[in-house]
C-alpha positions as CSV (number, residue, x, y, z in Angstrom):
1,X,-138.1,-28.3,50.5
2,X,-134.5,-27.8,50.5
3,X,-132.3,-30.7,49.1
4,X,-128.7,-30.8,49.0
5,X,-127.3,-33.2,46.9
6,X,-123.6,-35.0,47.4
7,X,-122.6,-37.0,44.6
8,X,-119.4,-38.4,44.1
9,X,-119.8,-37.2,40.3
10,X,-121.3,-34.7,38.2
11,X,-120.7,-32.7,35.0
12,X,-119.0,-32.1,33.1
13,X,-118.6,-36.2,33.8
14,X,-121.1,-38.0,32.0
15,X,-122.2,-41.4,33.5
16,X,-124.9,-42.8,35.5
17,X,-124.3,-40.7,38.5
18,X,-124.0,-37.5,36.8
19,X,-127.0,-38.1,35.1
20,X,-129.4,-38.9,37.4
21,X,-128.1,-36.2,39.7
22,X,-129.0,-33.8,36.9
23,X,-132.4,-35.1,36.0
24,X,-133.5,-35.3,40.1
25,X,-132.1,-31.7,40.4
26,X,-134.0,-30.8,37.5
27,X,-137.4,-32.2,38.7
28,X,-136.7,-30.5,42.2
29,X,-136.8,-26.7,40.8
30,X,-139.2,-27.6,38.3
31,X,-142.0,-28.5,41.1
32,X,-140.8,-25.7,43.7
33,X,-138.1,-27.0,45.8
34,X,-134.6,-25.6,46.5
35,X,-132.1,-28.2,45.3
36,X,-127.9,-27.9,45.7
37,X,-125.5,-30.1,44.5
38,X,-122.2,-30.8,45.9
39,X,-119.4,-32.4,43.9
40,X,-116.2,-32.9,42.8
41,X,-113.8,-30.8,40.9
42,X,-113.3,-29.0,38.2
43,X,-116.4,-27.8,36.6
44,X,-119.0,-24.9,36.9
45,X,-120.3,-23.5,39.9
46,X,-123.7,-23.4,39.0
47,X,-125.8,-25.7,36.9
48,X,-129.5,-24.0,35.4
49,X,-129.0,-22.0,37.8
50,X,-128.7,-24.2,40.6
51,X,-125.7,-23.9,42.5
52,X,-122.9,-26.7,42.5
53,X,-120.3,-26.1,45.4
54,X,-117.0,-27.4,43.8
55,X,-114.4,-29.8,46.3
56,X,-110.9,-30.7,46.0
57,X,-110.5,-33.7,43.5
58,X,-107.9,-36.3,42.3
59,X,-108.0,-38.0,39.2
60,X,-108.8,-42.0,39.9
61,X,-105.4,-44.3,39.5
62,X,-106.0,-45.8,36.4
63,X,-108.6,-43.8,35.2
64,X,-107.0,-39.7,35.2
65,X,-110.2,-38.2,34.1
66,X,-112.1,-39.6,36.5
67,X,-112.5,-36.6,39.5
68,X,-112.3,-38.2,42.7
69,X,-113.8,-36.4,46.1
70,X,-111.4,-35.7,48.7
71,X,-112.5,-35.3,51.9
72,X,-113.0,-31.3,52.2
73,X,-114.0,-29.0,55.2
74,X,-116.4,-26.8,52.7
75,X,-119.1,-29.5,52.5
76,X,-119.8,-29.4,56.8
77,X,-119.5,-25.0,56.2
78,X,-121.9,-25.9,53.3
79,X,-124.4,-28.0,54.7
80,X,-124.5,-25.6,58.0
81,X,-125.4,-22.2,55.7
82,X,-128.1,-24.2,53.2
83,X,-130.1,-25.7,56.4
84,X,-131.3,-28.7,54.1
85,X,-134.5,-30.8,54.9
86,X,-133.0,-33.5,53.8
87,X,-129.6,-34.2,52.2
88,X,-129.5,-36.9,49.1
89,X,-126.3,-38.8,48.6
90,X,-125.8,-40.0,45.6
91,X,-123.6,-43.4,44.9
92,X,-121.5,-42.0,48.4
93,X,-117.9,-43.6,48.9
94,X,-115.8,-41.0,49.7
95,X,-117.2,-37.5,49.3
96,X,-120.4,-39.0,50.5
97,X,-119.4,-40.4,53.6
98,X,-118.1,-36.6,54.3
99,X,-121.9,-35.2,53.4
100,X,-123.4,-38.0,55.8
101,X,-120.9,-37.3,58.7
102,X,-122.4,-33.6,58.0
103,X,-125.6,-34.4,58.0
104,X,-125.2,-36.6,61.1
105,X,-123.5,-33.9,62.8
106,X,-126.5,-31.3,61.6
107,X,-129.4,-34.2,62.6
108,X,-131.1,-33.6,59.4
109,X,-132.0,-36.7,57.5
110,X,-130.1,-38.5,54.7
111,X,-131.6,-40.8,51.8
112,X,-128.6,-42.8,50.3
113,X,-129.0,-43.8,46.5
114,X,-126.7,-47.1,45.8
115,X,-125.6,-46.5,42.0
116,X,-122.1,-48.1,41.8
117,X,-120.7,-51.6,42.2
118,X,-117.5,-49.9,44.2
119,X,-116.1,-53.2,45.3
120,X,-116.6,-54.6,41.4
121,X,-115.1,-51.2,40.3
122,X,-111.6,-51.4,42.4
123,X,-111.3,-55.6,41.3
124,X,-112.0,-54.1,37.1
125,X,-108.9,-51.3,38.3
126,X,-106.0,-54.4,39.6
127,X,-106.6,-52.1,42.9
128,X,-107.0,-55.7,45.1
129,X,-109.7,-53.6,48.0
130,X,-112.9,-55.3,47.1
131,X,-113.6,-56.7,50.3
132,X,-112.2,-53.6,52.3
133,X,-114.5,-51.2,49.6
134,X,-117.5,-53.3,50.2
135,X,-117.5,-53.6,53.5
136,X,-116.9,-49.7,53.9
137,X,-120.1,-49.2,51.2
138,X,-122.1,-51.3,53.4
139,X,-120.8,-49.2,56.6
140,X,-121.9,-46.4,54.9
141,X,-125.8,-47.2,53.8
142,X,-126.1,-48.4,57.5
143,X,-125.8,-45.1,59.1
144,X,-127.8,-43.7,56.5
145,X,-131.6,-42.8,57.2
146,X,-132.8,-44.6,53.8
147,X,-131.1,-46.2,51.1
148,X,-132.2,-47.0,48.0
149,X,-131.5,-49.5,45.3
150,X,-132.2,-49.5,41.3
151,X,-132.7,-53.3,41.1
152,X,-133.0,-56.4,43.2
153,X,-129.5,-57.8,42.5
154,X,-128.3,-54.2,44.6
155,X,-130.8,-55.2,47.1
156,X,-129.1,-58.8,47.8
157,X,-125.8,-57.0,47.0
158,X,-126.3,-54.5,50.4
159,X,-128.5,-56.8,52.2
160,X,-125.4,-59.0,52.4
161,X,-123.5,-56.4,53.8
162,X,-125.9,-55.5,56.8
163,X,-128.0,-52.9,55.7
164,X,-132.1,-53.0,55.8
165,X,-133.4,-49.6,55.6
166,X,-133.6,-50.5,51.7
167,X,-136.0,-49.4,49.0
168,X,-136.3,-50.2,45.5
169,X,-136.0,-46.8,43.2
170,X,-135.0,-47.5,39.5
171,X,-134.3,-44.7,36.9
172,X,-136.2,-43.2,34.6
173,X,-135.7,-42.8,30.6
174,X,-136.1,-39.5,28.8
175,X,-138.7,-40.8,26.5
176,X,-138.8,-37.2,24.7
177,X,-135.4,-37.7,23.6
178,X,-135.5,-41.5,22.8
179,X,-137.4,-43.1,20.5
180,X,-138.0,-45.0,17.1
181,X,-138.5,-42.1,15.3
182,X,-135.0,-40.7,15.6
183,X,-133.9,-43.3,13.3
184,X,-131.7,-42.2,10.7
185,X,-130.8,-44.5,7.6
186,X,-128.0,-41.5,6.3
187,X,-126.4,-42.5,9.6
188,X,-127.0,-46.2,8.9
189,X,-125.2,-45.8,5.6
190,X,-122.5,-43.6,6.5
191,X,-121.5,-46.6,9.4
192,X,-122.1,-49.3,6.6
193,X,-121.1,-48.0,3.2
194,X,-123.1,-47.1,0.3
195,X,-124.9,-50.3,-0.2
196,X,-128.4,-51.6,-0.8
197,X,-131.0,-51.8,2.1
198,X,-131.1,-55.7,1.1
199,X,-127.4,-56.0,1.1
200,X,-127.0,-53.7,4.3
201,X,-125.4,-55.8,7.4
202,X,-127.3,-55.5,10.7
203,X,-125.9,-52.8,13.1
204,X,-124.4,-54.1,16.9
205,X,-123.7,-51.1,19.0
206,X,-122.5,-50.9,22.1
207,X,-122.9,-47.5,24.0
208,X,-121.4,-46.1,27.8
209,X,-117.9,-45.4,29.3
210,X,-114.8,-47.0,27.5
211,X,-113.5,-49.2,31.0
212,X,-112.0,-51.6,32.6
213,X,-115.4,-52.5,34.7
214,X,-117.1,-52.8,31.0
215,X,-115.6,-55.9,30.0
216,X,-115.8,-54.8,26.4
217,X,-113.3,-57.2,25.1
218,X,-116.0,-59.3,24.7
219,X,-116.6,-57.6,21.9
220,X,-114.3,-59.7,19.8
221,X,-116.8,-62.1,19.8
222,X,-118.7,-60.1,17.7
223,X,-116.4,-58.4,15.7
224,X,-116.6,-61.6,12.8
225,X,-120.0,-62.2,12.5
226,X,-120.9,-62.3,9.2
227,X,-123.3,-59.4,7.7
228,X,-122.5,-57.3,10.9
229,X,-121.2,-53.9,11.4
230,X,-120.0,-53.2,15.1
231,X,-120.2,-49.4,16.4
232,X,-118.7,-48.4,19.5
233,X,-120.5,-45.2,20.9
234,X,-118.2,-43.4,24.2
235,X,-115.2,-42.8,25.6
236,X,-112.7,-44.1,28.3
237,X,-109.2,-45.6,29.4
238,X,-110.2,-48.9,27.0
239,X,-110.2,-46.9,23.9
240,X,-107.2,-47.2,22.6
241,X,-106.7,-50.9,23.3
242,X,-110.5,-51.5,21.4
243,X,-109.7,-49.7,18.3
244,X,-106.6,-52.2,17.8
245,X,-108.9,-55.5,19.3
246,X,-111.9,-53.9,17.0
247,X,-110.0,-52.8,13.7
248,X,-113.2,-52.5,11.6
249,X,-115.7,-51.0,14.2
250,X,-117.0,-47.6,14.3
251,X,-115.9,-45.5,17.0
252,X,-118.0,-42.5,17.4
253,X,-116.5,-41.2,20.6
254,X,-119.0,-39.7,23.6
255,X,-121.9,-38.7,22.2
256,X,-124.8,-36.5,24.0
257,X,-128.3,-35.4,23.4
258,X,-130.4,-35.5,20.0
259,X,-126.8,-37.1,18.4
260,X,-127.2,-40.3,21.5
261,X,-130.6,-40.5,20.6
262,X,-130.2,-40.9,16.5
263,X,-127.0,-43.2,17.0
264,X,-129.4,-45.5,19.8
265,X,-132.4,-45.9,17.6
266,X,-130.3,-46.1,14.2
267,X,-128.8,-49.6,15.9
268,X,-130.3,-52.9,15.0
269,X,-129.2,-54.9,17.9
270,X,-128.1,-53.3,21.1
271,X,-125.3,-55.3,23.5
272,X,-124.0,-54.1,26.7
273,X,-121.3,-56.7,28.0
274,X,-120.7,-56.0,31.7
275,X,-121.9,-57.9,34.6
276,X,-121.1,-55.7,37.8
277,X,-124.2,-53.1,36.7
278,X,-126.4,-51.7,39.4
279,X,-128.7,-50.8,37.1
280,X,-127.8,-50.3,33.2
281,X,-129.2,-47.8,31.9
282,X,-128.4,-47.5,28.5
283,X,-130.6,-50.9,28.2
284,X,-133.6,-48.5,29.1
285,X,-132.9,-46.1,26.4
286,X,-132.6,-48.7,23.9
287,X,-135.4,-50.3,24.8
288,X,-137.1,-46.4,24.3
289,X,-135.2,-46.3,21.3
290,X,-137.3,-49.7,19.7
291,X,-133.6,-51.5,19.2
292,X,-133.4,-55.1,20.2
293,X,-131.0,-55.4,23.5
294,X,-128.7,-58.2,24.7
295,X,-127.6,-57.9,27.9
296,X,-125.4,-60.2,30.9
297,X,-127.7,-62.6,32.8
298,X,-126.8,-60.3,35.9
299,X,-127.3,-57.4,38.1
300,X,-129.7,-54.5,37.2
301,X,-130.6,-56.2,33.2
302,X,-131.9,-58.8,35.3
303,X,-135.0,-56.8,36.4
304,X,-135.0,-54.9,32.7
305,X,-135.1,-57.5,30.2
306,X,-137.4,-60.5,30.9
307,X,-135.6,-62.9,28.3
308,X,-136.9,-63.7,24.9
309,X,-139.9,-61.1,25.5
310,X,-137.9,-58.2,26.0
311,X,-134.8,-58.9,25.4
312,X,-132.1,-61.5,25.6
313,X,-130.1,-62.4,28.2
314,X,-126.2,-64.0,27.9
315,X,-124.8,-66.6,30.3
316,X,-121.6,-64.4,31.5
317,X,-120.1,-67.7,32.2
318,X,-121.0,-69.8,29.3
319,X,-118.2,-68.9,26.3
320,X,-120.0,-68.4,22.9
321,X,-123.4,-67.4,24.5
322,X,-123.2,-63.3,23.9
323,X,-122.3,-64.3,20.3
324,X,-124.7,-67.2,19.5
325,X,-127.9,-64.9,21.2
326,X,-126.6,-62.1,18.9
327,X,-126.4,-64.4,15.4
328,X,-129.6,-65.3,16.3
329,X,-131.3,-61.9,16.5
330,X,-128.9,-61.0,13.0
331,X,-130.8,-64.0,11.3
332,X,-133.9,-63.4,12.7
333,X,-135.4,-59.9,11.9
334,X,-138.7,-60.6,12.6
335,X,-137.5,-61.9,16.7
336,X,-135.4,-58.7,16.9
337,X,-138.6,-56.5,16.0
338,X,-141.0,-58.4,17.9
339,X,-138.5,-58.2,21.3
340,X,-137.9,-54.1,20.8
341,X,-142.0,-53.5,20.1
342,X,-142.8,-55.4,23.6
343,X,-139.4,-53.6,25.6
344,X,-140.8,-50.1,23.9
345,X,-144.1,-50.5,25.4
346,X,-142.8,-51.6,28.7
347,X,-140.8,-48.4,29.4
348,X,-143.4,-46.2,28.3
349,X,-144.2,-45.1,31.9
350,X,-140.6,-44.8,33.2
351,X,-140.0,-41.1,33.0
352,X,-137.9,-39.2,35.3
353,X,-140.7,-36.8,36.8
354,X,-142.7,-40.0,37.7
355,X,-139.8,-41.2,39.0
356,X,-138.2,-38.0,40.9
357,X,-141.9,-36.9,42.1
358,X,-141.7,-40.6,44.0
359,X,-138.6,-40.1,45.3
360,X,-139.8,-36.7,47.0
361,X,-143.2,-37.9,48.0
362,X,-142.2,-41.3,48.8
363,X,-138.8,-41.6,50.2
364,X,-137.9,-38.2,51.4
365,X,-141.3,-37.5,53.1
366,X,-140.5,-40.6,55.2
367,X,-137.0,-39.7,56.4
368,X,-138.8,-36.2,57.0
369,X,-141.9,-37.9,59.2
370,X,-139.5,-40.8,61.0
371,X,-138.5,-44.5,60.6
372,X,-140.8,-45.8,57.4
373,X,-141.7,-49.5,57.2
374,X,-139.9,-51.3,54.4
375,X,-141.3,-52.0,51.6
376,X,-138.7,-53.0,49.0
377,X,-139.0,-57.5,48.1
């Protein structure tokens, strides 16, 4: 099968888009099929040996290092010289809505994959569209052939909008990179000081992009806690203004590979403080990682974390609640252990060929045979 893929990101960006571009285009050539990828600008024109067709590109207001897709007359030449079975949008807003006018115009099928809150995103960036963005989102899933949604909040989200060609897909974890045993106590110490294991204070990381969307000032809750030592794993537009809120944190910057992996599972306690996720993944790969996670009572966590068996979920409204459900877990070893050993086992299925080998047999075998009965609750 030939897949061309149009994402509105991909490397050398690293975020949720990027990434699952890269694992689905790895599964494709792994089992046979011809994948492509489409994206913005700059980066290389080839990835593994897959080819990436590069398009004009504008930093995002607010956010400069942030590539953009313009509209660009390559991806219709593109499209027309790669005959595609089937061409995969991924999170499509503005590049995206050029690959499905393409693919409209070509009559080959499209399967949509919501990943970003757009609307959320231009409210977190003072850019005062989130009604015109959301409404344009929604325009765009409708005159896709399938879309598909990582969580039942997304599902609400677009159903709201008008669309119902909707399926559930989540994401999968690399559960070869991420686990318990990638704990490393020399990390621990160098992020704590040279103290006693008794004596040592329980590490609270946070890990993803530095941003506005984040809501990472809520980290000031936490920075007081007593026997606590806050790391902040990433990179982004917030930086700066965190290391002056977050004096005594550890800033590690972006970190990739077998370095993410040690830094995850050398945490204690895991917090991710935004509440306009699609999905969250870096809950997943703490959860693989065997670290505790506290997470917003909202959007994708809510189908991760089933509170107080996997996890523990934060009333986004209530003040205090992030920091009381954190003090908690930092007096309670025994809860934190006993909430990271049931998460672990829950995401020991979720890899990304089981999750790519359903979105080929699955979803676009459907869009390839005609209209498929939905399925998604």
């Amino acid at each position: 099968m030939r897949v061309a893929v149009v994402t509105e990101s991909f490397l050398p960006q690293v975020n949720g888009v990027s990434n699952t571009v890269r694992h689905v285009v790895d599964r494709l050539r792994a089992t046979g099929h011809e994948p492509l990828v489409v994206a913005p600008g700059p980066g290389s024109d080839s990835y593994r040996g897959i080819p990436v067709v590069r398009v004009r590109s504008v930093g995002l207001p607010g956010y400069r290092s942030f590539p953009l897709g313009l509209p660009d007359p390559v991806v219709q030449r593109v499209l027309t010289e790669f005959r595609p079975d089937v061409v995969h949008l991924a999170s499509p807003i503005v590049l995206g809505a050029v690959g499905l006018r393409a693919a409209r115009r070509l009559g080959v099928p499209t399967v949509a994959v919501y990943q970003t809150d757009v609307g959320g995103f231009a409210r977190q960036y003072g850019l005062y569209a989130e009604s015109a963005v959301s409404r344009w989102v929604g325009r765009l899933h409708r005159r896709a052939t399938r879309t598909l949604v990582p969580s039942k909040a997304s599902y609400r989200q677009l159903g709201a909008l008008g669309v119902t060609d909707m399926h559930i897909w989540g994401r999968g974890v690399s559960l070869d990179l991420f686990g318990p045993d990638r704990r490393d106590e020399a990390l621990r110490e160098h992020w704590t000081g040279h103290v006693s294991a008794s004596e040592r204070p329980a590490v609270i990381g946070y890990v993803g992009r530095l941003a506005p969307e984040k809501r990472l000032h809520r980290l000031t809750e936490l920075a007081d806690l007593p026997g606590v030592q806050l790391v902040v794993v990433g990179d982004g537009p917030e930086r700066g203004r965190l290391e002056r809120l977050l004096p005594e944190a550890r800033f590690t910057g972006q970190l990739q590979g077998a370095d993410l992996a040690r830094t995850f599972a050398s945490l204690d306690i895991f917090v991710h403080t935004g509440e306009s996720e699609t999905f969250c993944q870096t809950v997943q790969e703490a959860q693989a990682s065997g670290v505790a996670v506290v997470a917003p009572a909202a959007g994708g966590p809510l189908d991760l974390i089933e509170h107080g068996r996997t996890g523990l979920l934060f009333d986004v409204k209530a003040p205090g609640s992030l920091r009381r459900h954190v003090l908690d877990l930092v007096d309670h070893p025994d809860v934190r252990r006993d909430l990271a050993a049931t998460a672990l086992d829950r995401v020991a299925h979720r890899t990304w060929s089981h999750l790519v080998d359903e979105l080929v047999r699955t979803h676009y075998g459907a869009v390839l045979v005609g209209p498929a009965v939905d399925v998604a609750a």
